[in-house]
Structures are given as C-alpha cells and as structure tokens.
N, C-alpha and C positions, 0 to 999 in steps of 0.2 A: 129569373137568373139571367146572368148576363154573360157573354162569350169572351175569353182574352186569351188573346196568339200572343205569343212569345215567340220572336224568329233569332236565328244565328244561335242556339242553344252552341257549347261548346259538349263535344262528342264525350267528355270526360264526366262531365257531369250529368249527363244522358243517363250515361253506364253507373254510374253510380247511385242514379234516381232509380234505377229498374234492381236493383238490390234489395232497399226497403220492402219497395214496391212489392217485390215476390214475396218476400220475409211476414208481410199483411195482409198477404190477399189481396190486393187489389191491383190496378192499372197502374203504369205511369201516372196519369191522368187524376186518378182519383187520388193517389200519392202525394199530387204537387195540391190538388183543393185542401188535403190533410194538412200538407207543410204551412200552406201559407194562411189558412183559419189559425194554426194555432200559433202560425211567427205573429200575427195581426193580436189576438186575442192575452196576449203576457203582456206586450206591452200595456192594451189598457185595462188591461183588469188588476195591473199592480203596479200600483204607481206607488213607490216608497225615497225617502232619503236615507232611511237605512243603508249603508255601504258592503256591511256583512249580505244583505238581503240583496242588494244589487250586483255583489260578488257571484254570489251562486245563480240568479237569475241570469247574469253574461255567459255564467260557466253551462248551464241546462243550453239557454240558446243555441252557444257554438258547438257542444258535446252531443247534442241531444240526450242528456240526461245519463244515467248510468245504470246499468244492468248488473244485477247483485245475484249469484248464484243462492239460492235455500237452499239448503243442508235439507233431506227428506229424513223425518222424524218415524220411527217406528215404536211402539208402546213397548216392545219387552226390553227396553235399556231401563237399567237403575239408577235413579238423577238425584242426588243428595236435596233434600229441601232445604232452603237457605234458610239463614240464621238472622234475621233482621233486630236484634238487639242492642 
C-alpha cells in the first residue's frame, strides 16, 4: 500500500466527509479509501456509448446513488393475486 496527503482540505468538505463516515462505521480516512476505489472502479469497469447508461452513471456519481424506503411487509394482509390473462 502506498500513503497519499492531501493538504488545504477546505473545512466544508471535511464536515461533510465525517457524515458518511459516521453513517458506515468507519473513519474519515477509511471513507475517503471507500470514495475514491469506487469514484476509480465505474469508471473503468463501464465503459459504454450508451447515453441513457451514461445518464444514470453521471447521475449515481454526483448523487451517490439513491436511497429508496421498503415498505415492511407483514403476512396477515390480503393481496389480490393478479390476473395475467
């Protein structure tokens, strides 16, 4: 493994790196090896001309992706079985 300083962080982004961070369990530190293996690894693991596909991979990048609530499922609801006819 090899060591990389990054100096002059700006204080905004600091703070904002130590959000994830908490949110994962782990370090600043381990945060940013997270961010930046997987900012390194889309690029080249999908290389496409697709536009749609390139749409949503800009959109994952700067969003980092989106968080979708599940509805939690309980067995004693009664759910109509559909009709595929």
């Amino acid at each position: 493994m090899s060591t990389l300083t990054i100096r002059q962080v700006n204080e905004d982004v600091k703070r904002r790196l130590q959000v994830p961070a908490a949110q994962n369990g782990r370090s600043m530190e381990a945060e940013v090896r997270a961010i930046l293996a997987e900012a390194v690894s889309i690029d080249i693991a999908v290389e496409t001309d697709d536009p749609l596909f390139a749409a949503l991979r800009d959109f994952r990048r700067l969003t980092g992706g989106v968080e979708l609530d599940i509805p939690s499922r309980s067995d004693d609801v009664e759910r109509p079985v559909p009709d595929f006819s």
